[in-house]
C-alpha positions in Angstrom: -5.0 -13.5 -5.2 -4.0 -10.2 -7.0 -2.6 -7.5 -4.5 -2.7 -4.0 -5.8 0.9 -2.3 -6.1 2.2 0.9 -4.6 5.4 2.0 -3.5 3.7 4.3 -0.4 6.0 2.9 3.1 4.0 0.3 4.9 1.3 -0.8 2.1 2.2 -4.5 1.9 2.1 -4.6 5.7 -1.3 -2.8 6.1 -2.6 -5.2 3.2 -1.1 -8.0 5.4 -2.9 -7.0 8.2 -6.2 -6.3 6.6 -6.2 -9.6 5.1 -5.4 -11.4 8.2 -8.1 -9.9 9.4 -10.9 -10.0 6.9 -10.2 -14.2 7.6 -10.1 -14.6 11.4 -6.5 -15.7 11.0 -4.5 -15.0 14.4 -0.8 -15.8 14.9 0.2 -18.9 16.8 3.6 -20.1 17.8 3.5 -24.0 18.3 6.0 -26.0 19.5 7.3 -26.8 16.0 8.1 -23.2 15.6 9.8 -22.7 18.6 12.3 -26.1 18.0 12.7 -24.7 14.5 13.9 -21.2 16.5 16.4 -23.0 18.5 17.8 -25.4 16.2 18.4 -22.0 13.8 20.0 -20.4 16.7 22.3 -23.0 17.8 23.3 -24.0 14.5 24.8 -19.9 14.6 22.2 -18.2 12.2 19.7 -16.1 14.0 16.6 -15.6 12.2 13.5 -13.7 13.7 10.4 -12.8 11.7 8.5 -9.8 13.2 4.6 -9.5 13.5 4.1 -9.0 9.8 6.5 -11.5 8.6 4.4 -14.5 11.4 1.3 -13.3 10.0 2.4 -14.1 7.0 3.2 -17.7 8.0 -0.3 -17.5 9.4 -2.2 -16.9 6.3 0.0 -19.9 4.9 -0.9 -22.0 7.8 -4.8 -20.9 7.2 -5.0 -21.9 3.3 -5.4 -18.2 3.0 -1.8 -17.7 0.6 0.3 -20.5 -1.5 3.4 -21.1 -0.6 4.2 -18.2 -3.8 1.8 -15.8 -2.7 3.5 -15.8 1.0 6.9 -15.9 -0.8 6.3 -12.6 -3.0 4.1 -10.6 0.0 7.3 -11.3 2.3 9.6 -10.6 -0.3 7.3 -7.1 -1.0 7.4 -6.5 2.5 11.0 -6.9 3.2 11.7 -4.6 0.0 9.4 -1.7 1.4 10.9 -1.5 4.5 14.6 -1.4 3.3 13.3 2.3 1.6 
């Protein structure tokens, strides 16, 4: 999967989105995720994706991304929004 670059705010997020949707792929929290939440918090780190970052996971989840793809989106994500 080749995602077009740009460095307009909110691209990668939008292309996040649209991809998410073009498959049918909804976020789900299962149980696993929520142990994995707790164990992160009590061990002192506190890590929270948002919306994009789940969907993200999601696509993963679905077959949609590699585990690269989902890497480098997340990583273009994260850079975006530091702008």
């Amino acid at each position: 999967m080749s995602v077009p670059r740009s460095n307009r705010p909110h691209f990668t997020a939008r292309v996040i989105r649209g991809l998410a949707s073009a498959n049918n792929v909804a976020v789900v929290v299962s149980s696993n995720d929520m142990f994995a939440q707790h164990v992160t918090r009590l061990s002192g780190d506190e890590v929270t994706f948002d919306d994009v970052e789940n969907t993200i996971v999601a696509l993963q989840r679905a077959g949609i991304l590699s585990r690269v793809q989902a890497v480098r989106l997340q990583a273009r994500y994260l850079r975006e929004n530091r702008l």
